[in-house]
C-alpha positions in Angstrom: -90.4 -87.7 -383.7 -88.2 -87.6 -380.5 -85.9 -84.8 -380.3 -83.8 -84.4 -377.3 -82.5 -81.0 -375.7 -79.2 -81.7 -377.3 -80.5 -82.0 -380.6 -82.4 -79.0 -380.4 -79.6 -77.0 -379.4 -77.9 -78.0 -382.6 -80.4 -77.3 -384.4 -80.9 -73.8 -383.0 -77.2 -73.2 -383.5 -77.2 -70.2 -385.6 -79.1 -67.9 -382.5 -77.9 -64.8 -381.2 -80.2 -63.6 -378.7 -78.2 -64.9 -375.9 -81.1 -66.4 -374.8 -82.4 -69.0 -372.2 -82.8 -72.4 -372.8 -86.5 -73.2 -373.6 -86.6 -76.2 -372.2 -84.7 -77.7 -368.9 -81.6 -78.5 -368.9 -82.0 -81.9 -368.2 -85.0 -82.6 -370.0 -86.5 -83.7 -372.9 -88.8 -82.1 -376.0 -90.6 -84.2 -378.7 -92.2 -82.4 -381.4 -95.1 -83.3 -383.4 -97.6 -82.2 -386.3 -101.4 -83.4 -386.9 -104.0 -82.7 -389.0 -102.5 -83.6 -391.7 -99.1 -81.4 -391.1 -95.8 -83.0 -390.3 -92.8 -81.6 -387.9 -89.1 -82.2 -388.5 -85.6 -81.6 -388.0 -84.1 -80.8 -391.4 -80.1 -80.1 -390.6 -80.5 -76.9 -388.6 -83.9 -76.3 -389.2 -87.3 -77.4 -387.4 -90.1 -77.9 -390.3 -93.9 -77.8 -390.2 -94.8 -78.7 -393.4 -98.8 -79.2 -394.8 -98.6 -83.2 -395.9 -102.4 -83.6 -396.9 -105.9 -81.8 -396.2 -106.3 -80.9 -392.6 -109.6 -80.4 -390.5 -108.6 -77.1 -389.8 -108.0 -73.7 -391.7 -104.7 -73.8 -389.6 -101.2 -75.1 -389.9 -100.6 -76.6 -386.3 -97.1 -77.9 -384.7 -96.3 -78.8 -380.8 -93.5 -78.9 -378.9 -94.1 -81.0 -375.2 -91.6 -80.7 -372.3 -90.6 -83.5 -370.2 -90.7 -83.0 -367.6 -93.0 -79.7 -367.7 -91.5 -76.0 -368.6 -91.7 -73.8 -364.7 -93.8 -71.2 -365.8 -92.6 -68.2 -363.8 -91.6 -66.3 -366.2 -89.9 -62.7 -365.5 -91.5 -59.3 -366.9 -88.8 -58.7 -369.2 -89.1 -62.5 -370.6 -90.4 -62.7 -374.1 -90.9 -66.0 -376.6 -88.7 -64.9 -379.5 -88.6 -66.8 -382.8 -87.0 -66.8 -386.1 -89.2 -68.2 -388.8 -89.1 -68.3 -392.3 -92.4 -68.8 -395.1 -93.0 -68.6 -398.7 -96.8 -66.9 -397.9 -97.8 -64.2 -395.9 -99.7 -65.5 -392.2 -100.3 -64.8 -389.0 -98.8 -66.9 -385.8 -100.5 -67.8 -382.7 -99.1 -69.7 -379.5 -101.3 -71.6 -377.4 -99.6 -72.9 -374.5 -101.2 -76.1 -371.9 -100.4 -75.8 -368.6 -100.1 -78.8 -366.2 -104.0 -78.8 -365.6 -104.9 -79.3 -368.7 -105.9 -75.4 -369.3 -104.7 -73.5 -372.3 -103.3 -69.9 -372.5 -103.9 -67.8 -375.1 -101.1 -64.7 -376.5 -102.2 -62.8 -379.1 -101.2 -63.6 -382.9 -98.6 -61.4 -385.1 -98.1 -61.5 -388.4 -95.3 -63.6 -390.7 -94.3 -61.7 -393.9 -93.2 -63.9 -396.4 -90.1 -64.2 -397.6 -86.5 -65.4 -398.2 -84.9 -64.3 -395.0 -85.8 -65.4 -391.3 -88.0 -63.0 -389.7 -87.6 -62.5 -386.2 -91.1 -62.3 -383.8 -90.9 -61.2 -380.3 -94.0 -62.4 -378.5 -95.6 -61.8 -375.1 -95.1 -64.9 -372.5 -98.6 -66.4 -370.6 -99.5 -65.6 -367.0 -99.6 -69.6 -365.8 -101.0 -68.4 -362.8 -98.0 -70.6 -361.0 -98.9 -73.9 -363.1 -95.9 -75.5 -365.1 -96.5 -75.8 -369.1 -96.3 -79.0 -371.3 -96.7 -78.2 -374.5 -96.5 -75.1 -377.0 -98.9 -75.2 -379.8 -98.0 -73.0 -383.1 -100.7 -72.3 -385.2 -100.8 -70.4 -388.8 -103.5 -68.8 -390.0 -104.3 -69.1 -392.7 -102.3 -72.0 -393.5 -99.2 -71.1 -395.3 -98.1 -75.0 -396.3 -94.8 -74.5 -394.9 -93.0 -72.8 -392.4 -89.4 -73.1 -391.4 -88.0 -72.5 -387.6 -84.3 -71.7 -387.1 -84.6 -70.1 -383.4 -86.8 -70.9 -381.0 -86.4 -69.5 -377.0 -87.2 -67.7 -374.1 -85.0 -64.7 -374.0 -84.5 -60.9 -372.9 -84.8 -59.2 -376.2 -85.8 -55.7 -375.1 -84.5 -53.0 -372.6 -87.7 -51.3 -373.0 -91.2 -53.1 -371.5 -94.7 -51.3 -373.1 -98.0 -52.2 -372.2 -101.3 -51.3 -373.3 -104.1 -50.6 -370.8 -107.7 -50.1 -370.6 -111.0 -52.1 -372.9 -109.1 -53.4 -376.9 -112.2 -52.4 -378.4 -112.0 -48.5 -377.7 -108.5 -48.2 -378.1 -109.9 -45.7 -381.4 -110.8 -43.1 -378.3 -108.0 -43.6 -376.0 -104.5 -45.5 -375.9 -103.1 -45.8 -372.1 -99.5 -46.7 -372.7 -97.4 -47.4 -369.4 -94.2 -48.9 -369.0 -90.7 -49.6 -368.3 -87.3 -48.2 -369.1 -84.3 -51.3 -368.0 -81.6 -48.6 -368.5 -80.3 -45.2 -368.8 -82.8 -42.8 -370.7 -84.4 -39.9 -370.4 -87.4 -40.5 -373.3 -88.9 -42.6 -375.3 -90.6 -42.5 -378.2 -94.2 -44.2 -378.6 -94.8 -45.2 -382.4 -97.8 -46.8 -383.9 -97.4 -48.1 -387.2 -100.8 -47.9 -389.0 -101.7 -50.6 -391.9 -100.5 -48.8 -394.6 -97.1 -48.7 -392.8 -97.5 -45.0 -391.8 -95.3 -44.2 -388.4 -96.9 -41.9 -386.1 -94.7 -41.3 -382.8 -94.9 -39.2 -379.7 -91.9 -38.5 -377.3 -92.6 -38.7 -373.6 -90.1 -38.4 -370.6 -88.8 -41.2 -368.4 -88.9 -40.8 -364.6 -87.5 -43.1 -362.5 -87.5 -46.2 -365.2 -91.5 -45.3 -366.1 -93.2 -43.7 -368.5 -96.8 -43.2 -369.7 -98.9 -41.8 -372.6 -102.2 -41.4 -373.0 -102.9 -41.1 -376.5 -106.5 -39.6 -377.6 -107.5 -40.8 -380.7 -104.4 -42.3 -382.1 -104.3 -42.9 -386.0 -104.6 -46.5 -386.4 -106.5 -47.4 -389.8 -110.2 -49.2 -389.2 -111.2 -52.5 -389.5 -107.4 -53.6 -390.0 -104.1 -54.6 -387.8 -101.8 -51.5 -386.5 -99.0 -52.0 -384.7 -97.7 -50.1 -381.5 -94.2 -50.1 -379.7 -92.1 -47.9 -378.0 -88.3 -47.0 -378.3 -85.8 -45.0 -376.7 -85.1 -41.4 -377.7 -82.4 -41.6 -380.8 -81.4 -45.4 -380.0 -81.9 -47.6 -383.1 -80.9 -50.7 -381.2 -83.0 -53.4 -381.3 -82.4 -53.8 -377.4 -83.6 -50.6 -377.2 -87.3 -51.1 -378.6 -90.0 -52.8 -377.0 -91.8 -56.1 -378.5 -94.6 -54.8 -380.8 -98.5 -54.7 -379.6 -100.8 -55.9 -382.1 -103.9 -53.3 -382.5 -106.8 -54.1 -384.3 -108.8 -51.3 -385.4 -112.0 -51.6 -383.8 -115.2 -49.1 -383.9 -115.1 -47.2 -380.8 -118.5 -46.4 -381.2 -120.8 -49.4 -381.4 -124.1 -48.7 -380.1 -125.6 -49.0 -383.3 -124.7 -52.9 -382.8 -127.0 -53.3 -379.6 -129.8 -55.5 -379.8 -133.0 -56.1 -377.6 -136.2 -57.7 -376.8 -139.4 -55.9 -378.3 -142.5 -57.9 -377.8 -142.0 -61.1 -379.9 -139.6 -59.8 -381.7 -135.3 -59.0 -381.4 -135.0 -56.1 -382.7 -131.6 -53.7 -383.5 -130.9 -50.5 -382.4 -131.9 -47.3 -383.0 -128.9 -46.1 -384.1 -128.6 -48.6 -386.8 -128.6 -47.3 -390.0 -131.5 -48.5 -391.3 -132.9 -47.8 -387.4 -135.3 -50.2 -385.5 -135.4 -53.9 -387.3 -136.2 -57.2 -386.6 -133.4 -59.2 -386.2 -133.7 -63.0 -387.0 -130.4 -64.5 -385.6 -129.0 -67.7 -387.9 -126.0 -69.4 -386.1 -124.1 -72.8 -385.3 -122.8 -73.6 -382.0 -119.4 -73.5 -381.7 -118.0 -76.3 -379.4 -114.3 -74.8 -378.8 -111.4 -77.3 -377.9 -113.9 -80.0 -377.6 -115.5 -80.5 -380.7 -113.5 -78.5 -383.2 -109.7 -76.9 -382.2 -109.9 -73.5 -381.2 -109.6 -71.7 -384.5 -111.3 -68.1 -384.0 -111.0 -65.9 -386.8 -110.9 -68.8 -389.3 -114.9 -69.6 -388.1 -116.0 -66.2 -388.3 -115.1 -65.8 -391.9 -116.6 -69.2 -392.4 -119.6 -69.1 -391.0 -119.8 -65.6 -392.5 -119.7 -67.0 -396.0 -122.1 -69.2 -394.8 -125.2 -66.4 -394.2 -124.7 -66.6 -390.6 -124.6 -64.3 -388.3 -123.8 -65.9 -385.1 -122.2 -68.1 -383.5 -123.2 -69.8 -380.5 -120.0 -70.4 -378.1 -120.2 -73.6 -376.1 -118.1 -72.2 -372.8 -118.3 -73.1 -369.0 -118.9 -72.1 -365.6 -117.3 -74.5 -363.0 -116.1 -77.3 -364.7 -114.5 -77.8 -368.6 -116.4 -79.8 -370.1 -118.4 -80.8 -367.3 -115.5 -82.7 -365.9 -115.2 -82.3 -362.6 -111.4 -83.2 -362.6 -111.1 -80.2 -364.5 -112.5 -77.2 -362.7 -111.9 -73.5 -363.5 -110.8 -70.5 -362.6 -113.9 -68.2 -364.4 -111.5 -65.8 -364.8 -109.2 -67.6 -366.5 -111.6 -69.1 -368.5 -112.9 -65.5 -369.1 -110.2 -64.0 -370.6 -108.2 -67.2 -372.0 -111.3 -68.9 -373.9 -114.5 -66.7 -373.9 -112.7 -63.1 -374.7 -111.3 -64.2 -378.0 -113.9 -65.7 -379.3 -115.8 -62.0 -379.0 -112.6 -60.4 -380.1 -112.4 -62.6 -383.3 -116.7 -62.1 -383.9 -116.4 -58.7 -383.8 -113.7 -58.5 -386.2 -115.8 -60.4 -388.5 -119.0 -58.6 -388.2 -121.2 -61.8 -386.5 -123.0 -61.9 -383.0 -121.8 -64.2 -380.1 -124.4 -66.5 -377.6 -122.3 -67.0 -374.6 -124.0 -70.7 -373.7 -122.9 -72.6 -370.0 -122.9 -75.5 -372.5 -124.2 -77.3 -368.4 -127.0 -79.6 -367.3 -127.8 -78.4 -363.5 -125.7 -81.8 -363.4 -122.6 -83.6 -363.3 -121.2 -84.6 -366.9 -123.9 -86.4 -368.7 -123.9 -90.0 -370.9 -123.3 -87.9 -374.3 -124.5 -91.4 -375.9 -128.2 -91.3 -373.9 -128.6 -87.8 -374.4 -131.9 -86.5 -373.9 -133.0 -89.7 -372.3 -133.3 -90.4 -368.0 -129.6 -90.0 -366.6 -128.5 -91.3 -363.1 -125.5 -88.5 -362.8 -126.2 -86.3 -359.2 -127.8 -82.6 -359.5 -125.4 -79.7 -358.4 -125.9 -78.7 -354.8 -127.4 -76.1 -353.4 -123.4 -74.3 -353.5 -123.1 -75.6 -356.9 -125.5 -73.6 -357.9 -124.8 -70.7 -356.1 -121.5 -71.1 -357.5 -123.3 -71.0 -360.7 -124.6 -68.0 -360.3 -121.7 -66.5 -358.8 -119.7 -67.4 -362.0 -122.4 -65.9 -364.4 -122.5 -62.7 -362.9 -118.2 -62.3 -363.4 -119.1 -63.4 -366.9 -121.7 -60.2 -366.9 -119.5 -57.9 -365.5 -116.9 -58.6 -367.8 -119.2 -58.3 -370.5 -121.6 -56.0 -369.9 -120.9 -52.8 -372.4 -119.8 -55.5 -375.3 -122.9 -55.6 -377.5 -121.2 -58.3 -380.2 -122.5 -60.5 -377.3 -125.8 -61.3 -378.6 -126.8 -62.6 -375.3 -126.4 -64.8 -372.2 -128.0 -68.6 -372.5 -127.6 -69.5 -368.9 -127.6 -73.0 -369.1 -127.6 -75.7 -372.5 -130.0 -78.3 -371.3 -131.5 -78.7 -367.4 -132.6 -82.3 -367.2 -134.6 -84.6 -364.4 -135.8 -81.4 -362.9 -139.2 -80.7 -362.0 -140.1 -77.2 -363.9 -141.1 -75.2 -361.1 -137.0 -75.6 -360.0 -135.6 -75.1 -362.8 -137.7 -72.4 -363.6 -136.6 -70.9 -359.7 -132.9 -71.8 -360.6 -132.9 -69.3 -364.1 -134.7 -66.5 -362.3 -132.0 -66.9 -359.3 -129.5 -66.3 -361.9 -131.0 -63.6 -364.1 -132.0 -61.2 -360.9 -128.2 -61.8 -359.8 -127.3 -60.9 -363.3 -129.2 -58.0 -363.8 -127.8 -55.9 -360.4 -124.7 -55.9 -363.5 -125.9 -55.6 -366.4 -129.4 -54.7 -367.4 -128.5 -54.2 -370.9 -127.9 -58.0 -372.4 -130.4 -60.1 -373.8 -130.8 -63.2 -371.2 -131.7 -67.0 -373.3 -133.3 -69.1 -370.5 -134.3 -72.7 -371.3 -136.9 -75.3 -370.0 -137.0 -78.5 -367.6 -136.2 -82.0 -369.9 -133.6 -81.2 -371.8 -134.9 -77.7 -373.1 -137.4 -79.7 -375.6 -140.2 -77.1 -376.3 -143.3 -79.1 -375.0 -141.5 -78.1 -371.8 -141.9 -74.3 -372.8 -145.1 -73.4 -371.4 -145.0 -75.9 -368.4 -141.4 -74.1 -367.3 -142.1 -70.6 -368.0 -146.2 -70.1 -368.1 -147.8 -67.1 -367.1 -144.1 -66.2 -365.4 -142.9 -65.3 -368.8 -144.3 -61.9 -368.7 -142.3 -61.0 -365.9 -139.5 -62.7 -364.6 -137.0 -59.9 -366.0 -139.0 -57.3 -365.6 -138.9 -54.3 -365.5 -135.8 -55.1 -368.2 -138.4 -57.6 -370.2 -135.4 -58.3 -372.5 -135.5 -62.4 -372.1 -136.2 -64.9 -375.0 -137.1 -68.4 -374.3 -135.1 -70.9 -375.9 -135.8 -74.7 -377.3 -133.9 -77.7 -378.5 -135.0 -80.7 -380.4 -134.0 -83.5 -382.2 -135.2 -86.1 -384.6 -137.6 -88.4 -382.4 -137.7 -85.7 -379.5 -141.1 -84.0 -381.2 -142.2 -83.9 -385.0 -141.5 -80.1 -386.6 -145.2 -79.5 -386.7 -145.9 -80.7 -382.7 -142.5 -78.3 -382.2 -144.4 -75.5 -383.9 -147.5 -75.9 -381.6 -145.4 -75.5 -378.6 -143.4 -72.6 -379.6 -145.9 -70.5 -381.7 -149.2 -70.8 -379.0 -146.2 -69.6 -375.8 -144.9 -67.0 -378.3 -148.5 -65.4 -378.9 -149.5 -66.0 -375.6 -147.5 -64.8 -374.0 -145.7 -62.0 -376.1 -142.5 -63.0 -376.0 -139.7 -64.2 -378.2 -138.2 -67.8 -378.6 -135.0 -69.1 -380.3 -134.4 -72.7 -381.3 -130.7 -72.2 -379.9 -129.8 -76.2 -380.9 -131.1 -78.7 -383.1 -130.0 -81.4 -385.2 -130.1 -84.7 -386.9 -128.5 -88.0 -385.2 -127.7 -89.5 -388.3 -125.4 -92.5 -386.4 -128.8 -93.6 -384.7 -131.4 -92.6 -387.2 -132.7 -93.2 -391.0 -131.6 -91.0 -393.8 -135.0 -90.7 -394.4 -135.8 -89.5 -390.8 -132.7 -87.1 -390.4 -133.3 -84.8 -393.8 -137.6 -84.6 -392.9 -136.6 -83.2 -389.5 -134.5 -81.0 -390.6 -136.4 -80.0 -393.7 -139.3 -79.2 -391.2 -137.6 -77.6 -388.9 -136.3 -75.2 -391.3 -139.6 -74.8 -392.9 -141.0 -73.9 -389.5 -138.0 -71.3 -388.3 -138.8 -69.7 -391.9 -142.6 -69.5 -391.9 -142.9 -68.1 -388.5 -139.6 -66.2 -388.3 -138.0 -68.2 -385.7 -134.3 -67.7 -385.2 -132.5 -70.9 -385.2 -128.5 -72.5 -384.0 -127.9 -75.9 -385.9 -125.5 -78.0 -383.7 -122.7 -78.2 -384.1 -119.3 -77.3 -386.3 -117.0 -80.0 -386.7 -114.0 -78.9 -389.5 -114.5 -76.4 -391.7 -115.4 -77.9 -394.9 -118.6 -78.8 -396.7 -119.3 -82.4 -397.8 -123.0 -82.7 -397.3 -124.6 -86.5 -396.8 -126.6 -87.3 -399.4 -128.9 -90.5 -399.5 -126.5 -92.7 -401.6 -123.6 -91.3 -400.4 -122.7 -90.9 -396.0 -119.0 -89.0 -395.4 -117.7 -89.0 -392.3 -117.3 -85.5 -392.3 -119.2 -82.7 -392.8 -119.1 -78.8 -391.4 -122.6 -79.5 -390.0 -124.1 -82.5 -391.0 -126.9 -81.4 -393.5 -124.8 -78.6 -395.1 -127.6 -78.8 -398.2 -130.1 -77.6 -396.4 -129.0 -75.1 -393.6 -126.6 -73.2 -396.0 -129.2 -72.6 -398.4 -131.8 -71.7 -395.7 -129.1 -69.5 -393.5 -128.7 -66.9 -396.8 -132.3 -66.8 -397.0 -133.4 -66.0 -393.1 -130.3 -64.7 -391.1 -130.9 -60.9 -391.1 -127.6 -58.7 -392.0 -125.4 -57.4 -389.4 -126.5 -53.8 -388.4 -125.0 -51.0 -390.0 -123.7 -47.6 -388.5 -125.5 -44.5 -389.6 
């Protein structure tokens, strides 16, 4: 449905914010709905109503701007919205910028109701790129929501940010920020789960003020809020937009793993102390495969018997797609970062995997067979390595990241390069972080008769003196039986002493037997149980079970072969460590 500026305006009739246009003056809006949803103007109201049974655990609308939304957006800027629903929710904005890149804000909760709630939410950095289209996503889906107000505006007098690492904010709060007229204090609140106020006054000099707060009362393993207001105003001018704070464990050490012999094994300072830890996962392919839908997966896969997920992510070009190259910052802190935000909510591990080739993009469709697509360069794999080791640094003290798989699956390489390549990569790695498992693969498309002829007698000690590597395998139906898979992997792991990971497998059921498909997996899973092999089934599609069975083949499934894995995940997947 085509809705013009004009008609929006009408629409959005009944605002008061005084607020600027969202869209240019000239230009034009359209606003649409999938999966299943529907978006419309209703009189005066915008609605995003559930029509039928969506892929997603999300109710999804999107505005697009015609010509593109300038994205320099001032400090005091803020995306402000009224919005109405019958069930409780929480709302996050995804915008897409001109290169085809989304930002991320963080989500805020909708209280249901009969009256229009107002949410006041943080604007992206574009990085100077213009914007084309807002996403609005509800988690979980509430079925309806209604939209009477929709703009950029100047809500608050009063700017707060929050500084230093999200996931120690239980230590140490560092609130900064700005006063946009006359006042001489402020008062910092945080509004706990239970809807408990805690505030602290603190001077303003000059427009600024700061707090740092030691061990603030937020409530565990829940959402707090945080916001600051001026001394004895009870203007809503004179109170800042509110932070959202989860209530993370400061002290996670307990949820380290590492490399012991053959074996991961947890921490210490677990509660039950030093385990082996059989990681059980599916690979999560992120905006390519399945919409981005973070928290929603956790709980999933959770329910599942997982505990990890395997994030497809990447290091100089999205999706391999060379018209599409990144910023690893960015793509850092816009893509990789919520995903590990969201696990650790949740309790579940994260593989970080450069879902790359050593090539340009591949022919998905000859997979695994001879491709005529160029190798990177010499740069391009510097660059490569240069990427990883901003993805380390970032990382480094997170231990919900299981690990780093530095590359998906090296193809037409001889082994003794790629086998140089990884080892370039880890030794850059580990001058920043010597604490993180590292998952390297093998030359022809990680398949593990390629295991020993890659790694060999190097496996002992290519990270050492860190020895905290495992050596990873993928396979497919036709690639290698289960029981000439189990050869490989068991006679390197013994060998050698060292532990492997099956970090993707599958069945092609479009280009292969019923009959083929369930005895490979069936295998497979017999193997990864008898010898205690961790394993990441590829991939998630939508997240709802509808297994294939022999008489009957949907088009749909969460992982094709739910049957099986589910069943074998709650048997193998070890639990997620406790503290002590």
């Amino acid at each position: 449905m085509k809705t013009t500026l004009a008609i929006l305006a009408a629409a959005m009739a009944a605002a008061t914010l005084g607020a600027a246009s969202l869209m240019p003056v000239k230009g034009k809006i359209s606003i649409a709905a999938g999966d299943g949803a529907s978006f419309k103007q209703q009189e005066n109201i915008l609605v995003l109503q559930r029509e039928q049974k969506g892929v997603g655990m999300f109710l999804q609308g999107m505005i697009r701007f015609n010509p593109p939304m300038d994205g320099k957006f001032a400090e005091d800027d803020a995306l402000v919205l009224k919005i109405r629903t019958a069930k409780d929710t929480r709302l996050n904005t995804r915008w897409r910028r001109d290169d085809k890149v989304f930002c991320h804000t963080q989500d805020y909760p909708v209280a249901a109701g009969k009256d229009f709630q107002e949410i006041v939410m943080p604007l992206p950095n574009t990085y100077g790129h213009s914007l084309t289209t807002l996403f609005l996503q509800f988690q979980p889906d509430p079925g309806k929501v209604e939209i009477a107000d929709i703009a950029v505006a100047k809500p608050s007098k009063v700017l707060l940010t929050l500084n230093g690492n999200p996931a120690k904010f239980q230590k140490m709060i560092h609130f900064t920020g700005k006063v946009l007229t006359e006042a001489k204090s402020v008062d910092i609140a945080i509004r706990n789960s239970k809807n408990k106020v805690f505030t602290k006054t603190v001077p303003v000099k000059n427009g600024q003020f700061e707090l740092k707060w030691k061990n603030p009362p937020t409530n565990l393993y829940t959402w707090n809020q945080a916001y600051a207001q001026i001394s004895g105003s009870d203007k809503s001018s004179d109170r800042s937009m509110e932070h959202q704070v989860f209530g993370y464990l400061a002290d996670d050490e307990f949820v380290w793993l590492k490399v012991k012999g053959k074996n991961i094994v947890t921490s210490p300072r677990s509660k039950d102390g030093e385990q082996n830890f059989i990681p059980v996962g599916i690979g999560y392919c992120r905006d390519v495969i399945i919409p981005a839908q973070d928290d929603e997966v956790m709980k999933f896969c959770r329910e599942r018997g997982l505990n990890t997920i395997r994030l497809s992510f990447y290091t100089r070009f999205f999706n391999n797609r060379d018209s599409e190259p990144l910023n690893i910052d960015e793509h850092i802190r816009d893509f990789i970062l919520p995903v590990v935000q969201a696990a650790k909510r949740n309790n579940m591990y994260v593989i970080l995997d450069d879902h790359g080739y050593f090539s340009a993009k591949i022919d998905e469709a000859k997979a695994r067979a001879k491709q005529t697509v160029p190798r990177w360069s010499d740069a391009g794999f510097q660059e490569w390595t240069n990427r990883w080791v901003e993805v380390a640094k970032f990382f480094k003290d997170e231990p919900t990241v299981l690990g780093y798989e530095l590359l998906n699956e090296p193809h037409d390489i001889p082994p003794v390069e790629a086998a140089r390549r990884y080892t370039q990569t880890l030794k850059a790695i580990r001058e920043v972080d010597t604490r993180h498992i590292i998952l390297v693969g093998n030359s022809d498309w990680s398949h593990a008769r390629a295991i020993e002829k890659t790694w060999g007698e190097t496996a002992k000690t290519v990270d050492a003196p860190y020895n905290n590597v495992v050596f990873s395998f993928h396979d497919y139906p036709d690639d290698n039986h289960p029981w000439i898979v189990a050869g490989h992997i068991t006679s390197f792991r013994d060998k050698y002493n060292v532990p492997v990971l099956c970090t993707e497998f599958g069945a092609t059921h479009w280009n292969k037997s019923e009959t083929a498909c369930r005895s490979f997996i069936s295998g497979m899973m017999a193997l990864f149980a008898k010898e205690d092999v961790g394993w990441m089934i590829w991939a998630l599609k939508r997240l709802e079970d509808n297994p294939r069975t022999p008489l009957v083949k949907p088009t749909y499934d969460s992982c094709c072969y739910s049957d099986i894995w589910i069943p074998t995940a709650r048997i193998m997947a070890s639990p997620f460590p406790k503290r002590k």
